[in-house]
N, C-alpha and C positions, 0 to 999 in steps of 0.2 A: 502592475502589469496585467494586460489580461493574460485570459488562455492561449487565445489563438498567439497573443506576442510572445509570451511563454515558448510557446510549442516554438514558433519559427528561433526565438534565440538557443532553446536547446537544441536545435536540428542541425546546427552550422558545421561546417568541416565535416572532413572524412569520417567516416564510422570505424572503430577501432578495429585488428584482428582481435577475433577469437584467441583467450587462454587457452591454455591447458586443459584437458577436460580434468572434473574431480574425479576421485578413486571410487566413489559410490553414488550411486543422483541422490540428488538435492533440488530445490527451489527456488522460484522467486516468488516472495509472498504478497507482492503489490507489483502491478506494471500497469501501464497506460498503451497498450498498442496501439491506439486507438489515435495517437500524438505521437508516436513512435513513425510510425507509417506514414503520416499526411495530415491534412487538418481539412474538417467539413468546410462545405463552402458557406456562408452566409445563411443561406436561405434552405438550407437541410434539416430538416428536424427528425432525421431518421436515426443518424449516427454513419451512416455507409460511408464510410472514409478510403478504407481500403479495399482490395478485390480480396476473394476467398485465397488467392494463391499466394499473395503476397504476403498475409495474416499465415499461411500456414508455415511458410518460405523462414520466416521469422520464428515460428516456435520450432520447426525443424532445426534451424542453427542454435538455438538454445541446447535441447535435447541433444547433441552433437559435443555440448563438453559434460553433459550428464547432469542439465539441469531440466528435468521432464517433470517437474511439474508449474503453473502459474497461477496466479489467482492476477485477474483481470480486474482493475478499479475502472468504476464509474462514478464521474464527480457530478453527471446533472440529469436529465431526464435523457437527453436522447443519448449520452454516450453509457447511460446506464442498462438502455435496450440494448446496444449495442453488445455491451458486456453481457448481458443475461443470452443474447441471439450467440454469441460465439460460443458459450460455456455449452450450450446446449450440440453444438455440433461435433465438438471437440475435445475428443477424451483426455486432453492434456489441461485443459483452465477449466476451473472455475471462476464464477463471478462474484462481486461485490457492487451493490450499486446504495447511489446514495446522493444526494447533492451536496457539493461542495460547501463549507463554513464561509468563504465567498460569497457564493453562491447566494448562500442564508441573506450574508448581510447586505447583499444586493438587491434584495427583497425577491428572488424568486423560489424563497421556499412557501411557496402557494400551497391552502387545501388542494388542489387538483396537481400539483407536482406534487405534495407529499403521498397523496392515494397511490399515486403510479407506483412508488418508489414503495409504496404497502405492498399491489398491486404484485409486482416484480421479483420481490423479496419470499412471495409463497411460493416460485419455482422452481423445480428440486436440483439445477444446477447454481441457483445464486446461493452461495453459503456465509454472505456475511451482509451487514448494512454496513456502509463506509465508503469512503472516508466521511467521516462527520467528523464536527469538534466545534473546535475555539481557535478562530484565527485574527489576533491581535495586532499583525503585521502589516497588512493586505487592507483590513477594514479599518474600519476609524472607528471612535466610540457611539457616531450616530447608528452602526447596524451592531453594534453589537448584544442588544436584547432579541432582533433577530434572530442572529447566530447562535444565542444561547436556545430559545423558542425550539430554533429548529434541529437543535443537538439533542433536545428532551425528546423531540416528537421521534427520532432515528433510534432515541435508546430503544423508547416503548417497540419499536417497531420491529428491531434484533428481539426482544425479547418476546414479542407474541409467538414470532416465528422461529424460536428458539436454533437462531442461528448467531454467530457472533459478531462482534462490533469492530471494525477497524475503522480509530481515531486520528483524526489530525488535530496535532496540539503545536502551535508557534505561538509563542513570548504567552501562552495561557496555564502554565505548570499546575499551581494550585485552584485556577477555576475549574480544572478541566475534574480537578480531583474531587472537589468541593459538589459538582454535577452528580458526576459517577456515584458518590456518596449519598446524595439525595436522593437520586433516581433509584437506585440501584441497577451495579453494572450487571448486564447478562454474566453468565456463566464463562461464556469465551471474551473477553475483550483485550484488544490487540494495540499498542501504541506502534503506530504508521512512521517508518524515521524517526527511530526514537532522538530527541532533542535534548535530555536533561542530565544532570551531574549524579553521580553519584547517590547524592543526597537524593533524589527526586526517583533514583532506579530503586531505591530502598523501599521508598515508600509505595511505588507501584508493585511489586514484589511484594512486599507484605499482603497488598489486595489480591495476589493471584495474577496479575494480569502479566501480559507476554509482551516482550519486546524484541520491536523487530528493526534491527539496523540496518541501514542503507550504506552506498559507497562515501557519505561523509565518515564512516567508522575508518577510512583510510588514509584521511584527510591529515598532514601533520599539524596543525591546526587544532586536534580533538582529541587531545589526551583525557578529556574530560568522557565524550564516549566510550574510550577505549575500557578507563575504570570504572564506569556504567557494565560498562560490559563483562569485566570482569570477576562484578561480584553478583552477577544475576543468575541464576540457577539454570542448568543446561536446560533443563525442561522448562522454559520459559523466555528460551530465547529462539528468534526467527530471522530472516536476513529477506533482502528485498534490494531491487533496483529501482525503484519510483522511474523507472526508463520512461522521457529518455533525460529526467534531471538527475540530478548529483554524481555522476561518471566517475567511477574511485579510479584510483592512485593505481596505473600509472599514464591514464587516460581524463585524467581532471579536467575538464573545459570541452570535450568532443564529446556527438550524442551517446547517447547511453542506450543499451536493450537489455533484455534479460541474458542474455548469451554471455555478460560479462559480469555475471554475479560470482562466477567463481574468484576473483580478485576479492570480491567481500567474506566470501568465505575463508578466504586461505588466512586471512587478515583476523575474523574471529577466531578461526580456530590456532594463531599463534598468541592472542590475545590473550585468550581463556586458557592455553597451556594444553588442549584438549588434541588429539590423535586425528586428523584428516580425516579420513575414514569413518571413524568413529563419530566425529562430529555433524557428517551428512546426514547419517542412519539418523539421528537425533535430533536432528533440523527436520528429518522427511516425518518420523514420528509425533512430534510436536506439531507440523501442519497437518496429519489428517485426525490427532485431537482435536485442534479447533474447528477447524475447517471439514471434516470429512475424508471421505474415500473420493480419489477420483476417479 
């Protein structure tokens, strides 16, 4: 599927109410406004998707159940301006940019996209390279030396700029591991939707690195998450809407935004056995480690 099918099959139907707000802010560690809001036209290579008030309209109803902070993903060049142009006006997001593992294996991780994406990555409100990765799903095994290529060149690139790495990993578990291990992962690196079992949360925990669950952690379907989840170390765990894909429970199938990451939250934190409350401050603490102050 592409992007653009993507975006329109997530966008379908009513947009959910707003939860409950949480008892402390908290985050959304990944979102896409950028496909939340509307889809470029064809021939755009700016990224201008939506108006300033719409973009702001949007994180104002987040911030409304006390989720005041964002980080803003960019999957290719122009929604990666995009994301670096709103982090910079916008005391609530920061940005991540990066080309999509797609992308990669679509052959558009060009020397001249990847310089951008160098280019991008030294401005003081982009705080990670990502999404990159290994995506096994999507590509076929023609792009995927691509996608590998261009997962090395994003590490190096987090790491010049010693800011961190959030990964896309689908059906690539142990490549993704096997990479990270060669390369050597930055200091911060973050798995996007975390995807794997138990066994797999183990072994990324042993390396240090953070995961961050999305509204499939609400899925009843994902018991396997849930015990991911529950044996990973509070400081090492993050929560994210991928908005406006994976919509949790009890809004499954309707678009998704950040304003509804508290459902993910309430969901970790009965998961982990951890106090509401308590759990925010630790989710907000844990994103300005990797990520910064916003």
């Amino acid at each position: 599927m592409s992007r653009s099918a993507a975006s329109r099959a997530n966008r379908r139907g009513e947009p959910p109410p707003s939860p409950e707000p949480l008892p402390a802010p908290a985050l959304d560690s990944h979102t896409h406004l950028d496909i939340v809001l509307g889809e470029r036209p064809a021939d755009d290579e700016h990224g201008e998707w939506a108006s300033d008030a719409a973009v702001d309209a949007e994180i104002a109803a987040a911030a409304a159940v006390n989720v005041t902070r964002l980080v803003q993903v960019g999957v290719d060049v122009a929604s990666s301006r995009w994301s670096a142009a709103l982090a910079a006006r916008h005391p609530g997001v920061l940005a991540a940019v990066a080309l999509h593992p797609n992308e990669a294996g679509a052959g558009r991780a060009t020397e001249e996209a990847l310089a951008e994406i160098d280019r991008l990555a030294a401005l003081p409100r982009v705080r990670a390279v990502g999404e990159t990765g290994l995506d096994r799903f999507r590509t076929g095994p023609e792009g995927w030396v691509a996608q590998e290529a261009s997962f090395r060149a994003h590490i190096r690139i987090a790491k010049e700029h010693g800011i961190a790495l959030v990964i896309h990993d689908r059906d690539a578990h142990e490549e993704i591991l096997r990479v990270l291990d060669d390369e050597g992962a930055p200091e911060h690196t973050v798995f996007h939707c975390f995807s794997g079992d138990a066994v797999f949360a183990k072994s990324c925990v042993a390396r240090g690195f953070v995961l961050s669950f999305a509204g499939t952690l609400t899925f009843g379907n994902a018991a396997y998450l849930r015990e991911a989840a529950a044996l990973t170390p509070p400081d090492q765990l993050l929560v994210e809407t991928d908005s406006p894909f994976l919509t949790p429970v009890p809004h499954r199938g309707r678009p998704n935004a950040s304003r509804l990451v508290p459902h993910t939250v309430r969901a970790l934190a009965e998961t982990t056995g951890t106090d509401l409350e308590e759990l925010c401050s630790t989710l907000t603490a844990t994103a300005e480690r990797v990520f910064g102050s916003w």
